[in-house]
Steps between C-alpha positions, in 0.01 A plus 500: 500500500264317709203567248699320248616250690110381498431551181786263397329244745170539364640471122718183616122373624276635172820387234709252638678369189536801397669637814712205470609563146609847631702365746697230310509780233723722766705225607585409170555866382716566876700136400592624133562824542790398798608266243516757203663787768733223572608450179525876400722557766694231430542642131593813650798372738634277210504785267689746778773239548551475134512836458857573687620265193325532200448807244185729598331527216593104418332430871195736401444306226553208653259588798233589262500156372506340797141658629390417151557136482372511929194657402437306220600202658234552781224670253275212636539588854491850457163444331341258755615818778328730222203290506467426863537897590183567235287247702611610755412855462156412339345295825702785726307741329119297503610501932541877535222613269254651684208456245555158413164319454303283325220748460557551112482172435120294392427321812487118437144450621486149325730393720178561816228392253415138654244274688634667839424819706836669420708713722873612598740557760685801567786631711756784521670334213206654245611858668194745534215432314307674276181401687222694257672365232470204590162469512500549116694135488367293216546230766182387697682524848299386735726480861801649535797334776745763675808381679486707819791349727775294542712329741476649872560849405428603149258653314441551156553851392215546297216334704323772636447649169416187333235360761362853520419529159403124412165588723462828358480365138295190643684201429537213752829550638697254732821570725762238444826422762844449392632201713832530574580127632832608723299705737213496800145364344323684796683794434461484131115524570480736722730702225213422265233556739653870565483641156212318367154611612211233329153659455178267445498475134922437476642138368622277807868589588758311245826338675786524174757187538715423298909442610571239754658538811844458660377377785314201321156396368369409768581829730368648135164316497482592869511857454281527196244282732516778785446808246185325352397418867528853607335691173215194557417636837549894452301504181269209568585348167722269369783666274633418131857330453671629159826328438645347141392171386820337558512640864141338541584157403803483673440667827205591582270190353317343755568772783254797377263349312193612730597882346386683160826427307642786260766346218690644294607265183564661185485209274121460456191328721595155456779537720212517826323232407616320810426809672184617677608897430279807506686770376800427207736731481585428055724749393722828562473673202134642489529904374278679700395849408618759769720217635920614400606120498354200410287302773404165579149362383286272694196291433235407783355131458146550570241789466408848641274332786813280605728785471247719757559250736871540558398837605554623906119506616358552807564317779183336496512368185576144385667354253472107410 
């Protein structure tokens, strides 16, 4: 039970709307079928008490009728139910189907073909990889993020594997934090700090914001200011801020602009133009060999010398 429990979660995170559209679906299918019970029973109890005075095979014939005309009369609902339990059964089935992937599918490598140094982000949500598959990608991945914590206490299921093998087929690979805006900043580092061991070579550590907080913005600001301040000192380098364009603007403008900024804004580059961004995060649907869902594509700004340079390096090393 508890397995799928989180693999509802994670398809509720990978297909919202069409978690959504189950739900609603089930409500609507719970609502009319009370309503339909309801009136079948009702039927029922009216033909019983017209029984004791009518003829039986008059009332038989009568009581045939009178599911007739009901069903015809509610052929419409009956259908939408009809409808709604096919849907319903389809997406059920793409949950609990084991094999489900995108493997058989042409990968969209247009969709990476661009002026940019191209690369994705990955998490438990894109299940195990097929790592040596990967590698045959049509896509020129160049860096690959992993999400490695989150909050005070969790971890991503699938980090170990995924940082392991991201240096053992020799892409740049970067550990990302979940910020969870309700809890410690300290302890959300030292969370990160725990699980996440950077080697010289390894992109800066990535602080992921993007809900605000109950206890206010500026508490919020606050506490994203102390995790940057702590991965700063331990790592000697300042750390990367992803968060959604909209987020950006409206909360964090003006109090993290001395950090690499990551955003994510699906609707094309002239969205940032008012934005001094490094990394933009431009869509969720790249199809990735060896990769069972689809995964999020992002472009770097400038070149392979700029990109080296967002790399952990010894401590005696300086950056302008």
């Amino acid at each position: 039970m508890r397995n799928i429990f989180y693999r509802i979660i994670d398809y509720k995170e990978i297909h919202p709307i069409r978690f959504w559209v189950i739900i609603i679906g089930l409500s609507l299918i719970f609502l009319a079928s009370i309503y339909v019970l309801r009136k079948v029973i009702q039927n029922k109890s009216n033909s019983k008490n017209n029984f004791k005075s009518e003829n039986l095979d008059n009332e038989t014939e009568k009581n045939d009728k009178k599911f007739q005309l009901f069903f015809i009369k509610h052929k419409i609902l009956i259908g939408i139910i009809l409808f709604q339990f096919i849907i319903i059964l389809a997406f059920t089935t793409s949950l609990f189907k084991k094999n489900y992937s995108f493997n058989n599918l042409i990968e969209n490598s247009s969709i990476s073909s661009s002026e940019y140094l191209f690369g994705i982000d990955i998490s438990h949500y894109q299940g195990k990889i097929d790592w040596k598959e990967m590698r045959t990608s049509h896509h020129p991945i160049e860096y690959i993020f992993i999400r490695a914590t989150m909050g005070t206490n969790g971890k991503d299921k699938y980090f170990d594997d995924n940082w392991k093998n991201a240096k053992n087929n020799e892409y740049l690979r970067g550990a990302y934090h979940y910020y969870r805006p309700n809890e410690n900043s300290t302890q959300q580092f030292e969370n990160f700090k725990s699980i996440v061991n950077l080697e010289e070579g390894d992109f800066i550590p990535i602080l992921d914001i993007e809900k605000e907080s109950r206890l206010g913005r500026k508490n919020l600001r606050k506490g994203i200011l102390n995790w940057l301040k702590l991965a700063e000192t331990e790592y000697g380098r300042k750390p990367m801020i992803y968060t959604g364009l909209n987020f950006y603007e409206r909360i964090l403008k003006g109090y993290v602009d001395e950090y690499p900024l990551w955003i994510a804004a699906y609707s094309g580059k002239h969205r940032l133009k008012n934005v001094d961004w490094s990394f933009h995060q431009f869509t969720e649907k790249v199809i990735v060999k060896g990769i069972k869902t689809t995964v999020d594509g992002n472009d770097f700004k400038n070149d392979s010398t700029a990109l080296s340079k967002m790399k952990i390096t010894p401590a005696n090393t300086v950056y302008n």
